[in-house]
N, C-alpha and C positions, 0 to 999 in steps of 0.2 A: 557374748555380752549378756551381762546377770540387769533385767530390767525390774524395777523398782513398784511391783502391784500396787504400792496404795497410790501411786499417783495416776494410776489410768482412768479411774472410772467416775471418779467426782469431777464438779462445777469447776468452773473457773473465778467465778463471781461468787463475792462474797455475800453471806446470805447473816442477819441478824435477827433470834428472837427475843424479843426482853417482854419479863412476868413483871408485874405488880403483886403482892398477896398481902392482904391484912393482916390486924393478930392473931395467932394460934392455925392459920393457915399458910401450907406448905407453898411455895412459889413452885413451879413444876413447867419446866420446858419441853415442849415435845417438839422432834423435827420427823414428820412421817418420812416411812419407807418409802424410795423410788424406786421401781424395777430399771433393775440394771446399771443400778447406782451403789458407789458406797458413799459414807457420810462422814466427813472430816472437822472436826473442831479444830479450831485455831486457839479463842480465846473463848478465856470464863471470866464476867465479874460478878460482885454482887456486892451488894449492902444493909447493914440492918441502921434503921433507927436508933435500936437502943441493942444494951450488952442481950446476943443470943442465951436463952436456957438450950444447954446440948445441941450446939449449931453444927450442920454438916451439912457438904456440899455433894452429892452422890450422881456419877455418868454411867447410866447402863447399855448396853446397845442390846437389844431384841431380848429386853429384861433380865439380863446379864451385870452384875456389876462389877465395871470396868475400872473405877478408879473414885475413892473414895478419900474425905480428908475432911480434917474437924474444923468448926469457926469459934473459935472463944471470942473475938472483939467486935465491938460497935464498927461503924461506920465503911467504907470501902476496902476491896481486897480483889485482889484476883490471880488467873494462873492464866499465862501465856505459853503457849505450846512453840518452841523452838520448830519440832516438824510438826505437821495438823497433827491430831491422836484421832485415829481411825478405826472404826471396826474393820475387823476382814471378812466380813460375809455381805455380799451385795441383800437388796432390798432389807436393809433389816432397820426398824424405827429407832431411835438415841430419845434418848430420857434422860435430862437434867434436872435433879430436884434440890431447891436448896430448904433446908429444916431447919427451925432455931425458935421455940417456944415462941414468945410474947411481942417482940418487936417487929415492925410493918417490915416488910422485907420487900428487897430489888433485885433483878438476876436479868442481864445479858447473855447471849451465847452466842459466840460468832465462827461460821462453818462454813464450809465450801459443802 
């Protein structure tokens, strides 16, 4: 029987961080390293006030990046993970930063 790594070592409970960031400052999630743990995103949103100049939403896991994608529009968005998207290497920290020139920006991240 083929068992399934990424479901062994993460939370069960859902765990959420949400940035605020001004203008011309990056919103920037961090969920530190646990020994002995991996770290599983479920959900990403986020929001600008106004249209992003060069908006992206960037996940790295132990400053790796994992999964990147552009934001051209104002107001809310997000990506919903069918399965969590997890790193494979235990203790390592996730990094979610979202970038976009001039408008106040918002960013949830939701993880086991």
């Amino acid at each position: 029987m083929e068992v399934d790594f990424q479901f062994q070592k993460y939370g069960t409970t859902m765990k959420n961080v949400h940035v605020a960031a001004i203008t011309n400052v990056n919103a920037v999630a961090t969920i530190p390293a646990v020994p002995g743990e991996f770290h599983a995103i479920v959900s990403v949103h986020w929001s600008f006030a106004g249209a992003p100049t060069a908006g992206m939403l960037t996940i790295t896991f132990g400053g790796v990046i994992v999964y990147e994608v552009h934001i051209g529009a104002t107001g809310p968005g997000a990506i919903n993970f069918h399965k969590p998207f997890q790193n494979g290497v235990m203790n390592t920290e996730v990094v979610v930063t979202l970038t976009g020139g001039s408008p106040v920006k918002r960013l949830n991240v939701q993880y086991l």
